[in-house]
N, C-alpha and C positions, 0 to 999 in steps of 0.2 A: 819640806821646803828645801831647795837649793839655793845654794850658792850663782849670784852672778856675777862675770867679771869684767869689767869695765875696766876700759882701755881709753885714753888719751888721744885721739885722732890726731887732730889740730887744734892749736891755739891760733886766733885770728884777730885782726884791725880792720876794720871799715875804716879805711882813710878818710874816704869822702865826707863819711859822718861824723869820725873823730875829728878831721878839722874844723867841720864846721858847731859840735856841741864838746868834743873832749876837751878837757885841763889838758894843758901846753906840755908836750912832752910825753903825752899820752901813746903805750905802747902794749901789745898782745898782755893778756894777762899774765901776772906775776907768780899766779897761787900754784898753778899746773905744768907739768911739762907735756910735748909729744911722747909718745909712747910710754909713759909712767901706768901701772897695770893696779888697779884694786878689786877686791872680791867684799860683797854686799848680799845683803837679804833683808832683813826686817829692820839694819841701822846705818848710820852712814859709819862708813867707814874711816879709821882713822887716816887725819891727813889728809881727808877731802873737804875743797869746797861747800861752806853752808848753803851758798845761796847759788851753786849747780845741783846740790843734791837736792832743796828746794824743788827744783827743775825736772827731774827726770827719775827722783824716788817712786814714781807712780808705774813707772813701766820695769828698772828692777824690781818693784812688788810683785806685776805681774808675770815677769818673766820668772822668778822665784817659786812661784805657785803654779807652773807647768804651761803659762800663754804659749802657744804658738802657731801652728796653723789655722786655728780657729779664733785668730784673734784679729781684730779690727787691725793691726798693719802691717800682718802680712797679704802679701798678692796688691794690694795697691800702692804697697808703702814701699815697704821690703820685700826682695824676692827670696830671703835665705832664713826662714820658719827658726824660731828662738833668737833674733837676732835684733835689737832696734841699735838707731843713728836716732842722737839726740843732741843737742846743744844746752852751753846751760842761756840766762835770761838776759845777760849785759850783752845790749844791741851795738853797742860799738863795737868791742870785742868780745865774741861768741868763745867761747869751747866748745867743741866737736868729741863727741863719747859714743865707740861702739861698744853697747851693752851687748853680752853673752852667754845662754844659758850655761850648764856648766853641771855636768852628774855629781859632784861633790856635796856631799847635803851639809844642812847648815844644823850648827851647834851654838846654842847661848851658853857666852865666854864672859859670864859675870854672874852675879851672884845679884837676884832679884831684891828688892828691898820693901819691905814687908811693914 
């Protein structure tokens, strides 16, 4: 298994839809920045988002485990094999994350509990 590294796109506001369902004063998410860089594989990583990694744990899995050209999104989705564009779930304001495969392999950095 590898390492993936997930990168901060953008943080985003749906205006339109934050005025009409967000709490007053409702602005881009709090938890992430642009360009802020984490490295993943079988856990979320510290200092990320619960409820983005909720979100797009499923394609660092895959991309972890060697996904890419033979994977449902490349050639229709993405044109650049080991790569996905994900957001996390809050439709007001989205986070934008390119996931990155990454030859670095991954090592468990705790001690299992038995």
């Amino acid at each position: 298994m590898k390492k993936v590294r997930i990168t901060v796109l953008k943080t985003t506001l749906d205006k339109e839809l934050a005025a009409e369902y967000g709490a007053e004063g409702l602005k881009a998410c709090p938890m992430l920045r642009e360009g802020q860089v984490f490295y993943a594989d079988y856990a979320k990583p510290e200092g990320f988002c619960d409820e983005a990694w909720k979100a797009i744990y499923q394609y660092v899995f895959a991309l972890a485990h060697g996904a890419g050209k033979d994977t449902f999104y490349y050639g229709d989705w993405i044109r650049v094999p080991g790569v996905a564009i994900c957001s996390c779930n809050d439709g007001l304001r989205p986070v934008i994350f390119k996931l990155e495969q990454t030859d670095t392999e991954s090592e468990i950095d705790y001690q299992p509990v038995r």
